[in-house]
C-alpha positions as CSV (number, residue, x, y, z in Angstrom):
1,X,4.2,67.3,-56.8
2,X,7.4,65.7,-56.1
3,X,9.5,64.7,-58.9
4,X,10.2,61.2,-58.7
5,X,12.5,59.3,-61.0
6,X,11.6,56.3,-63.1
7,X,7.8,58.2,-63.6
8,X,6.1,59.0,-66.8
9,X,4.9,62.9,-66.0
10,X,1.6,63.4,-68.6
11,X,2.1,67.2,-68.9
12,X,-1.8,67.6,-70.1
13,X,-3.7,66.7,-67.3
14,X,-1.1,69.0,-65.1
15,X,-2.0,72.0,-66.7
16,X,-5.6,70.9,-67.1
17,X,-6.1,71.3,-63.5
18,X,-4.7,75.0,-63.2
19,X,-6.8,77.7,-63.0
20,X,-4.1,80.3,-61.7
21,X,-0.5,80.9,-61.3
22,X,1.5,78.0,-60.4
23,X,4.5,76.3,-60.3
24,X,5.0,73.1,-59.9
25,X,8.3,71.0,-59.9
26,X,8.5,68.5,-62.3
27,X,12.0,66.7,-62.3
28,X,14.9,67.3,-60.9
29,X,18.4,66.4,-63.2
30,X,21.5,66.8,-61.8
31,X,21.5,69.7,-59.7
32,X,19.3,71.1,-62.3
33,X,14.9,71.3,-61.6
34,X,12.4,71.4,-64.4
35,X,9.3,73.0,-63.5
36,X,6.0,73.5,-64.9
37,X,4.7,77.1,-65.0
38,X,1.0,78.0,-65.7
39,X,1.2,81.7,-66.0
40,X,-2.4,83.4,-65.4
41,X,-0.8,86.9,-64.2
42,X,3.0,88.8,-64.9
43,X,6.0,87.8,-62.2
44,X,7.5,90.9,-60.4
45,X,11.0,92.0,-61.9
46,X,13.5,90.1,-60.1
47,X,16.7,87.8,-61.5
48,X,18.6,84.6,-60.4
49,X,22.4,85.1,-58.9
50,X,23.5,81.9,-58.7
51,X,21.5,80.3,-62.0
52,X,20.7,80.6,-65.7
53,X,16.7,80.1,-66.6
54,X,15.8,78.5,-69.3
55,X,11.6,78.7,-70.7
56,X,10.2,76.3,-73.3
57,X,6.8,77.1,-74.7
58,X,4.2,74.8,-74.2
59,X,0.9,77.3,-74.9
60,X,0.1,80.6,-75.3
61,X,2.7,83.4,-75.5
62,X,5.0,84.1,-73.0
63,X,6.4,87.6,-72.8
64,X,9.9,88.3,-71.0
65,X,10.4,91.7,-70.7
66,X,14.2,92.7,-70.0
67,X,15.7,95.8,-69.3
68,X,14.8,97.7,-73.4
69,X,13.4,94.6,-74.7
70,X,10.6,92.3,-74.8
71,X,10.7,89.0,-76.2
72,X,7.4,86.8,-76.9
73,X,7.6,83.1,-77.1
74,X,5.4,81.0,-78.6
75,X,4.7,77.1,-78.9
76,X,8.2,75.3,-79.5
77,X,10.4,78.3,-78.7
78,X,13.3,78.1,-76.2
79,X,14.9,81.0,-75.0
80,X,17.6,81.5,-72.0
81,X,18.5,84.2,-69.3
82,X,21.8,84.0,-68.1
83,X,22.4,84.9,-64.1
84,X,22.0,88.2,-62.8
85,X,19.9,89.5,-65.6
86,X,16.7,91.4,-64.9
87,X,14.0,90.3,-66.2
88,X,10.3,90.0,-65.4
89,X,8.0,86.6,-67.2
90,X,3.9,87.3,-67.9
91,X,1.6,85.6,-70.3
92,X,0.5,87.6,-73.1
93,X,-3.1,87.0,-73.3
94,X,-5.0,85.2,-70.5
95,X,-2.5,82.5,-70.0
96,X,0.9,80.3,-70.8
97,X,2.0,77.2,-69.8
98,X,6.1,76.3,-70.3
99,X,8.9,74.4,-68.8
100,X,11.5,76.1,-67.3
101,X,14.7,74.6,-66.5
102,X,17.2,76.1,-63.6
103,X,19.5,75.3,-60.6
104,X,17.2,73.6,-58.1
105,X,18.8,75.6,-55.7
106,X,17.9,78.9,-57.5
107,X,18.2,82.2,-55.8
108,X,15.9,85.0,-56.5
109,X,16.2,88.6,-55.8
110,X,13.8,91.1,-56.6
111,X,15.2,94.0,-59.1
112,X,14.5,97.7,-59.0
């Protein structure tokens, strides 16, 4: 998809249509994207240099592991890495589906 502006985006036939890991770019605001993530499988460790990443919970239960921690968001939860922090994103059971919000010229590196 490629964000347009001046469109209504209906967020429920999107994700009815995913049967596996994607990514899709939503909008972009400022020099900010918003993306829709289905999550079927976890993301490889890895963090952003040049960007924050922000996750809002649309379904399921999306687990963010970070270096000691895990955190688990559910439906309506918001929750923000700030650059240069590890961290790897998976779905807790089967699937999530969430917005995430970051530079739309994002870097990532993979972490050790």
């Amino acid at each position: 998809m490629n964000p347009t502006p001046l469109t209504v985006i209906d967020l429920q036939p999107e994700t009815n249509l995913v049967a596996q890991y994607k990514n899709i770019p939503l909008a972009l605001v400022n020099d900010h994207t918003v993306r829709l993530s289905v999550m079927t499988e976890p993301f490889y460790w890895h963090h952003h240099p040049n960007s924050d990443e922000t996750f809002l919970v649309l379904e399921g239960t999306l687990c963010i592991d970070l270096e000691g921690r895990t955190v688990e968001l559910t439906p309506g939860q918001l929750f923000t890495i700030p650059a240069t922090v590890p961290h790897r994103t998976r779905p807790k059971e089967g699937r999530s589906v969430n917005l995430t919000f970051e530079r739309a010229d994002i870097q990532t590196s993979k972490s050790t």
